[in-house]
N, CA and C atoms as an extended XYZ file, in Angstrom:
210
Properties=species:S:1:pos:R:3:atomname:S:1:resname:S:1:resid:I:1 pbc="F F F"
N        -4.282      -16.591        4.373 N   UNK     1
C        -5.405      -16.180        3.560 CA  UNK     1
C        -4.962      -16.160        2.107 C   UNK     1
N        -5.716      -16.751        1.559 N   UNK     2
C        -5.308      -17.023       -0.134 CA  UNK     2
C        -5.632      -15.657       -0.867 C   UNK     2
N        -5.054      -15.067       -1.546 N   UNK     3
C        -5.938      -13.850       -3.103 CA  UNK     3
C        -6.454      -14.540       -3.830 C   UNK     3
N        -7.740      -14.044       -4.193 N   UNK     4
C        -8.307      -14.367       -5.415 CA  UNK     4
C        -8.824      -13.039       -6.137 C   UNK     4
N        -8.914      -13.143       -7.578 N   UNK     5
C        -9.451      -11.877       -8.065 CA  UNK     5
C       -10.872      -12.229       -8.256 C   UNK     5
N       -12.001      -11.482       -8.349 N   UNK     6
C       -13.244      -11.802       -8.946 CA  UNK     6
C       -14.025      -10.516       -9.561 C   UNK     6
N       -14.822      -10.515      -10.140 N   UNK     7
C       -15.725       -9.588      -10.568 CA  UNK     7
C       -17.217       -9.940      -10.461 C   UNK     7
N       -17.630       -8.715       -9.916 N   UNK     8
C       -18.800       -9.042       -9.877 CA  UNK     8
C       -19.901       -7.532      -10.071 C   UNK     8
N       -21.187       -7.359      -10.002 N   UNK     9
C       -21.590       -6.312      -10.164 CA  UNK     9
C       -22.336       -5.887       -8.820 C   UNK     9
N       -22.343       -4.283       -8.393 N   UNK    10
C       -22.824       -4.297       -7.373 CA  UNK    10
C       -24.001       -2.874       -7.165 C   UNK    10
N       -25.251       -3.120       -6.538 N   UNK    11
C       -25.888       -1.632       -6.808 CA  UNK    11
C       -25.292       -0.695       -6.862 C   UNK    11
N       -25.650        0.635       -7.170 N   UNK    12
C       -24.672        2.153       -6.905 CA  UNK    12
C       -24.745        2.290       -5.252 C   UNK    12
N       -25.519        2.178       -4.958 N   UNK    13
C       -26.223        2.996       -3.170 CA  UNK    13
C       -24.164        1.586       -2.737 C   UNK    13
N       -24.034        0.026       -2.895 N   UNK    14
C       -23.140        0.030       -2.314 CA  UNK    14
C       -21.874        0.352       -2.815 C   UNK    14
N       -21.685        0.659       -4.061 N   UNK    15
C       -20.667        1.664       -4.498 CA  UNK    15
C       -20.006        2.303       -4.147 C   UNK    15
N       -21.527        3.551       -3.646 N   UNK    16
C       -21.083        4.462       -3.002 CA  UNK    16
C       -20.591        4.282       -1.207 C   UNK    16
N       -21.250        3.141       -0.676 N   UNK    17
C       -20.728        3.198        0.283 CA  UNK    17
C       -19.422        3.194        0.686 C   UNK    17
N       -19.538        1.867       -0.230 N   UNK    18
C       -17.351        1.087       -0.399 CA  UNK    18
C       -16.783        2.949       -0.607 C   UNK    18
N       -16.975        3.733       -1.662 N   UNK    19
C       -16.361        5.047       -1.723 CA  UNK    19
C       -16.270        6.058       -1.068 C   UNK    19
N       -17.160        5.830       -0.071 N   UNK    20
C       -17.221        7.032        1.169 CA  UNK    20
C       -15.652        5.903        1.978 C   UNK    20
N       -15.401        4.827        2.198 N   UNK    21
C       -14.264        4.576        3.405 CA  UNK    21
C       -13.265        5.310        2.797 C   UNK    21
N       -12.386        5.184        3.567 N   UNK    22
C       -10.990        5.834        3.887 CA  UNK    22
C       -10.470        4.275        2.341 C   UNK    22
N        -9.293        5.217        2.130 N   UNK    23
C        -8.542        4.049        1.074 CA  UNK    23
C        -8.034        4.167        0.146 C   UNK    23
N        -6.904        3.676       -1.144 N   UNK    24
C        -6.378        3.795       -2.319 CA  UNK    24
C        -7.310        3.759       -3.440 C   UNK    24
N        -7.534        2.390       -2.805 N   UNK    25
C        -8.458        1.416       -3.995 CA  UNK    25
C        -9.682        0.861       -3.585 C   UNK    25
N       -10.604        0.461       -4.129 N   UNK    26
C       -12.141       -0.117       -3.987 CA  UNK    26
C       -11.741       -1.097       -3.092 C   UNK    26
N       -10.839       -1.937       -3.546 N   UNK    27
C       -10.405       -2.857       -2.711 CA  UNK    27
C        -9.939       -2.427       -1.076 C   UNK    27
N        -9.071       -1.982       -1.052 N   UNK    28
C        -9.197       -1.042        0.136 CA  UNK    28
C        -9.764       -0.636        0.977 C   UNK    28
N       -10.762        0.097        0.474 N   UNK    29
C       -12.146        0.729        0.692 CA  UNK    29
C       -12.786       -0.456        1.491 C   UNK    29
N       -13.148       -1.298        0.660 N   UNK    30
C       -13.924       -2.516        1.007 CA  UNK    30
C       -13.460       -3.395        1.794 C   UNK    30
N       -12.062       -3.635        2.124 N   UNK    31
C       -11.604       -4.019        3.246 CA  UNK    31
C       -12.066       -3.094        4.702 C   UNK    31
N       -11.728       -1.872        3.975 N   UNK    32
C       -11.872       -1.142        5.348 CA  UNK    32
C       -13.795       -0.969        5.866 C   UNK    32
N       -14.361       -0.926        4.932 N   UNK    33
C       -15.576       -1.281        5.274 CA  UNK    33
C       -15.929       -2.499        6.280 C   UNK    33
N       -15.304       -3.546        5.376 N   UNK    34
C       -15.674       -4.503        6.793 CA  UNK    34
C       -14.599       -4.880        7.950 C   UNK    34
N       -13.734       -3.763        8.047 N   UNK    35
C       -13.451       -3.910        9.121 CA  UNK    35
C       -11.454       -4.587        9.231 C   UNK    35
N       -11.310       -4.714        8.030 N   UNK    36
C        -9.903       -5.890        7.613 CA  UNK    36
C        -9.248       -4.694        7.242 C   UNK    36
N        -9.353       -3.590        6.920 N   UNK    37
C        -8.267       -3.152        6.004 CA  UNK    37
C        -7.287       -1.865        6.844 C   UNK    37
N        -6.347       -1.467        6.046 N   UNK    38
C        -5.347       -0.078        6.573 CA  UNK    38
C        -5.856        1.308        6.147 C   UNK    38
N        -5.529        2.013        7.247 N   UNK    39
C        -6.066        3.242        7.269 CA  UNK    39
C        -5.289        4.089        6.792 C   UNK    39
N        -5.366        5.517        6.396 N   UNK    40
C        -4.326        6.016        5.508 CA  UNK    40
C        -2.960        6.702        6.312 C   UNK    40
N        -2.957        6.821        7.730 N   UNK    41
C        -1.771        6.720        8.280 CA  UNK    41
C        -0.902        5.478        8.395 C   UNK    41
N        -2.186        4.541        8.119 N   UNK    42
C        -0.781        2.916        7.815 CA  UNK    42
C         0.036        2.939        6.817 C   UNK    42
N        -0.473        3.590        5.810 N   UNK    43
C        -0.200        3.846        4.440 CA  UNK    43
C         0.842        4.876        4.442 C   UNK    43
N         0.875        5.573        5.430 N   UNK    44
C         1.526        7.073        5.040 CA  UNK    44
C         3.038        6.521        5.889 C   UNK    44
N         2.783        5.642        6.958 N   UNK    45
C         3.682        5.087        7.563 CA  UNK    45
C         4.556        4.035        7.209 C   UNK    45
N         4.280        2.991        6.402 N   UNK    46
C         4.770        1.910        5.848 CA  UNK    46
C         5.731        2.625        4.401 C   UNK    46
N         4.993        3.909        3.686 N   UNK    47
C         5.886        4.716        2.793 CA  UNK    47
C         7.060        5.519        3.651 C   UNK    47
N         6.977        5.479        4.599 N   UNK    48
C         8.085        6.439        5.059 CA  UNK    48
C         9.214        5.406        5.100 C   UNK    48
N         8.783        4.082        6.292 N   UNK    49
C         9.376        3.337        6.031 CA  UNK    49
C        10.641        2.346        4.877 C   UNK    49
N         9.634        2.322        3.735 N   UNK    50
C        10.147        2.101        2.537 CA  UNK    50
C        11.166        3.014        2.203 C   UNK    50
N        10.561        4.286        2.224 N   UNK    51
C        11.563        5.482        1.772 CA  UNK    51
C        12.707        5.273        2.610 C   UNK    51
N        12.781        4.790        4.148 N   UNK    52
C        14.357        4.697        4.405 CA  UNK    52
C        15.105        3.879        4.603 C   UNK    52
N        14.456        3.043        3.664 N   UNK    53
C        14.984        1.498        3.613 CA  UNK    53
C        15.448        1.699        2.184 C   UNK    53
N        14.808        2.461        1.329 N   UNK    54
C        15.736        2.726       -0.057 CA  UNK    54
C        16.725        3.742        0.160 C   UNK    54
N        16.993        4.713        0.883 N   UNK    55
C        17.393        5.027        0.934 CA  UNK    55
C        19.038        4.653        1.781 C   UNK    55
N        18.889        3.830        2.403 N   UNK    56
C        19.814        3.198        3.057 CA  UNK    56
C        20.271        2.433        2.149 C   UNK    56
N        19.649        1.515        1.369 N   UNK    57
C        20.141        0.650        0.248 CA  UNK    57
C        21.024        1.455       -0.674 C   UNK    57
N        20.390        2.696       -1.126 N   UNK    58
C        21.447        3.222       -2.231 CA  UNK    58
C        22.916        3.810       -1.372 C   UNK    58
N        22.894        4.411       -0.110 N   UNK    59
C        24.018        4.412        0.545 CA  UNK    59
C        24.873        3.303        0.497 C   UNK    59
N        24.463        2.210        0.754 N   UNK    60
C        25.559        0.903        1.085 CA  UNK    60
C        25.618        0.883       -0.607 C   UNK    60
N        24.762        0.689       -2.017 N   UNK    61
C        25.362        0.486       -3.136 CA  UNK    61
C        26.517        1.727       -3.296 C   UNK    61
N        25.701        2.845       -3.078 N   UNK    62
C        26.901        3.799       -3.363 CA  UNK    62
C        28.675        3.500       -2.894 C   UNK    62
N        28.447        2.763       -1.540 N   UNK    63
C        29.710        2.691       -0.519 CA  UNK    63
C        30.526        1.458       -0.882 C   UNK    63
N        29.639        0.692       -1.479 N   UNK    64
C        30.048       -0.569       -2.208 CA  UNK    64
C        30.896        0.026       -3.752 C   UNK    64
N        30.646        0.555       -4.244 N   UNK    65
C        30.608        1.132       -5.968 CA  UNK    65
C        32.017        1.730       -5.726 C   UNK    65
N        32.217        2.584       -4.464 N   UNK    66
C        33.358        3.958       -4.180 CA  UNK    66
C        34.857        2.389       -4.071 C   UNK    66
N        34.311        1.949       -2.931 N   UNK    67
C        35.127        0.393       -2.489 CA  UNK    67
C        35.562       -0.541       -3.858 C   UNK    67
N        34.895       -0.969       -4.747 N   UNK    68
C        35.250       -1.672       -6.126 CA  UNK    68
C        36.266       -0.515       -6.876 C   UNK    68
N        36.123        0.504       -6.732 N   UNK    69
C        36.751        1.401       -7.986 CA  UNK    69
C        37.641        1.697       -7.535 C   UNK    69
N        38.256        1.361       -6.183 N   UNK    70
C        39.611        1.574       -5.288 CA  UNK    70
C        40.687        0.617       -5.657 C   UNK    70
């Protein structure tokens, strides 16, 4: 699936709909409206993730850094 950006204008009544879904961003929102997008435990899950994948990274730089200065 390709990104594209676009703009466009849209009544308030669907505004507000896109703003009632679950989501970060409009975009989001509007995925999750029709049905394509992540819900905010995907979100809450994929950050945990990240978090211990950086966190593992700065261990091995740290373990790397201790190892060079030997």
């Amino acid at each position: 699936m390709k990104t594209v950006q676009c703009t466009f204008r849209l009544p308030s009544e669907v505004v507000d709909l896109i703003d009632e879904k679950p989501g970060r961003t409009r975009t989001d929102k509007l995925l999750n409206l029709l049905g394509y997008g992540c819900n905010q435990t995907d979100y809450d899950a994929i950050e945990k993730r990240i978090k211990a994948v950086e966190s593992r990274l700065s261990a091995l730089e740290n373990t790397n850094q201790v190892n060079v200065k030997e």
